[in-house]
Every structure is written in structure tokens, then in C-alpha cells.
C-alpha positions in Angstrom: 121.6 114.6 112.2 120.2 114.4 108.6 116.9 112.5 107.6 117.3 109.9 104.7 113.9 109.0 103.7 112.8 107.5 100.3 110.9 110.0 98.3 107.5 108.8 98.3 106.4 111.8 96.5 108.9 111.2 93.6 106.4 111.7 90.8 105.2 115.3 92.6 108.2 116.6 94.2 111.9 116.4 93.9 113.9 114.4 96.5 115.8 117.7 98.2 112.4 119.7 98.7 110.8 116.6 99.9 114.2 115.9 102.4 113.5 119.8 103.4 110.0 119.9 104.2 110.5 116.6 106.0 112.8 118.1 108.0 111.1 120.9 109.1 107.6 118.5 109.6 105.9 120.1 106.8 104.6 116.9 105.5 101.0 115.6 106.7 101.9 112.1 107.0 98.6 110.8 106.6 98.2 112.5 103.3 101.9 110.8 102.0 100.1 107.3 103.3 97.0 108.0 101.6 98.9 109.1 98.4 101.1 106.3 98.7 98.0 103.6 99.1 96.1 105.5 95.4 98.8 104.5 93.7 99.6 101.0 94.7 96.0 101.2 94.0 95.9 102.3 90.4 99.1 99.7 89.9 97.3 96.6 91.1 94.4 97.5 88.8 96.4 98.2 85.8 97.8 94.9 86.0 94.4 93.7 86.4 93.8 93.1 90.1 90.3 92.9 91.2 89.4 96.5 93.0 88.6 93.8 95.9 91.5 92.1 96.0 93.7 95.3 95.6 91.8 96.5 98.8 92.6 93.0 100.6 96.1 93.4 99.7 96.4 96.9 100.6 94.6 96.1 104.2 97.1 93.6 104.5 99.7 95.7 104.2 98.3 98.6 106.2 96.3 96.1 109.5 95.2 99.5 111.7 92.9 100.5 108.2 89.5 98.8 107.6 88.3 98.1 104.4 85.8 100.5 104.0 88.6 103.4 105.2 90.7 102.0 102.2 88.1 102.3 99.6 87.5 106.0 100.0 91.1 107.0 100.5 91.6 104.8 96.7 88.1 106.5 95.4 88.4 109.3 97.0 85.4 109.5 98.9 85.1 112.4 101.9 82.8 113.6 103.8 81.1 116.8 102.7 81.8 119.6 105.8 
């Protein structure tokens, strides 16, 4: 059975490697959300969206993340190890 998934990485990796290391579950699926959710981001505020009502929007679209979970994965905040 093949996997026919959109290319959310389009702009990093070509659609055959991405269908190949999806296959083979070599793709953190968190990090393709997160990914995903920066640059829905950066389009909201280039069409000048508020950064708060980006975030609203993008909760809205993703109900299990809070707000504050949002705005680091868009600012890239982390915790220091």
C-alpha cells in the first residue's frame, strides 16, 4: 500500500524524499506541525494579521494547543536543557 500525503515540507524537501522518509517513519510529526504552524504564521503577518490574532486563528485551528504553546513554537522559544 503506498502513502499519498501532501508535501508539507515542499519548500525544504522534494515530494519523493519526503513520500520515502514517511514511509519508513522518519519524520517527527511534531516537528512537520510545528513547521507547518511558523509558516501559516509568518503568512498571516505578512498580510498584516495581528501576532494575536494569528495565534487565535492558529489555536483555532489546532484546539489540543494553548496559546502560550503556540507562541513559542511561532517565536521559537525553548527551554534551555
Amino acid at each position: 500500500m503506498e502513502i499519498t500525503t501532501a508535501n508539507p515540507l515542499s519548500g525544504l524537501v522534494e515530494s519523493d524524499v519526503y513520500a520515502l522518509l514517511e514511509e519508513h517513519n522518519l519524520l517527527n510529526e511534531k516537528g512537520v506541525r510545528d513547521y507547518q504552524i511558523r509558516k501559516q504564521f509568518q503568512a498571516m503577518r505578512r498580510e498584516n494579521v495581528p501576532a494575536y490574532e494569528a495565534i487565535e486563528e492558529l489555536r483555532e485551528q489546532h484546539p489540543y494547543l494553548q496559546f502560550d504553546t503556540i507562541r513559542k513554537i511561532v517565536y521559537g522559544l525553548r527551554r534551555r536543557s
